[in-house]
N, C-alpha and C positions, 0 to 999 in steps of 0.2 A: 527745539528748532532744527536740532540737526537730522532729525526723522524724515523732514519733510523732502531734504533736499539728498536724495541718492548719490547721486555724480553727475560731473560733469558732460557731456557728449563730446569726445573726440573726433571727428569725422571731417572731409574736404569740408563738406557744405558750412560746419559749422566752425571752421579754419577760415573760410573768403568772408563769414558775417561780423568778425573780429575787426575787419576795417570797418565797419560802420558803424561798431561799438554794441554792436550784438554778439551774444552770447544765449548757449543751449544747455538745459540741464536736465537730467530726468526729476522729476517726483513723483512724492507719494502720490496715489489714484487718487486719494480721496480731499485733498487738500486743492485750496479756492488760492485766486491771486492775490488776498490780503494777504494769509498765512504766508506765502512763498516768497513777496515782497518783504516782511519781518523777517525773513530767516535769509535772506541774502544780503538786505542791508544793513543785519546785526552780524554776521557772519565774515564780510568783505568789508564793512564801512564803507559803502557806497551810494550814491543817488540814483535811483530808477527811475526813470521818463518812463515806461511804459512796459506789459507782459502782455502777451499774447501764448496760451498754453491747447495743446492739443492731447487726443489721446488717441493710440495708437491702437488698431486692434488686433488681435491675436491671431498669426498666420497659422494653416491645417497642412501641417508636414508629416510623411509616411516614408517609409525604409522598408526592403526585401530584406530579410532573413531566412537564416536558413530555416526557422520552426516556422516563419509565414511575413504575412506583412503587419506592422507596426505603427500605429500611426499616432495622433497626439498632435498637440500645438502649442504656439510659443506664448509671454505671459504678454496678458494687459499692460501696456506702460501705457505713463503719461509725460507730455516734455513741455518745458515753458521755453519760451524764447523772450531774451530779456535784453530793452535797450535803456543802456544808460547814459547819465550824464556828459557833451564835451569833454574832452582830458579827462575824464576814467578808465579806468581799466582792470582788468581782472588775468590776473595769469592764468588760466586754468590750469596747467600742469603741475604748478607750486603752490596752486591756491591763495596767493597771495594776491591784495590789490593795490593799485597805482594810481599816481594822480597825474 
């Protein structure tokens, strides 16, 4: 279970969706919303109303150097955004959850 679920996302956007009882996390690419619903609910002991998960694609970054230019890009993710239950909550910083 804990494979599925990477980390949590720290970010403003995903700091103002805490008031409405949403929460962001990355995972595995390869993992569906049943799996990710199981490994957050066994994980936090929490209630899930609903997942909504996206994948992110892979940006094309390049660098001067001094032997030439360098280029390469950054990895596939995937993130779910997850609303829970009234009066729950999830610390993401301590990982701990709240009623």
């Amino acid at each position: 279970m804990t494979d599925i679920i990477k980390r949590p996302i720290v970010t403003e956007k995903a700091m103002k969706m805490q008031g409405a009882n949403q929460y962001c996390f990355e995972v595995d690419i390869n993992s569906n919303k049943i799996e990710i619903k199981k490994a957050i609910e066994s994980m936090f002991e929490v209630n899930i109303i609903s997942i909504r998960t996206t994948r992110v694609k892979p940006k094309k970054k390049s660098r001067f150097t001094k032997t030439g230019i360098q280029r390469g890009k950054t990895k596939e993710r995937k993130k779910a955004y997850i609303t829970l239950k009234d009066g729950q909550s999830i610390d993401v910083v301590t990982g701990v959850a709240g009623e």
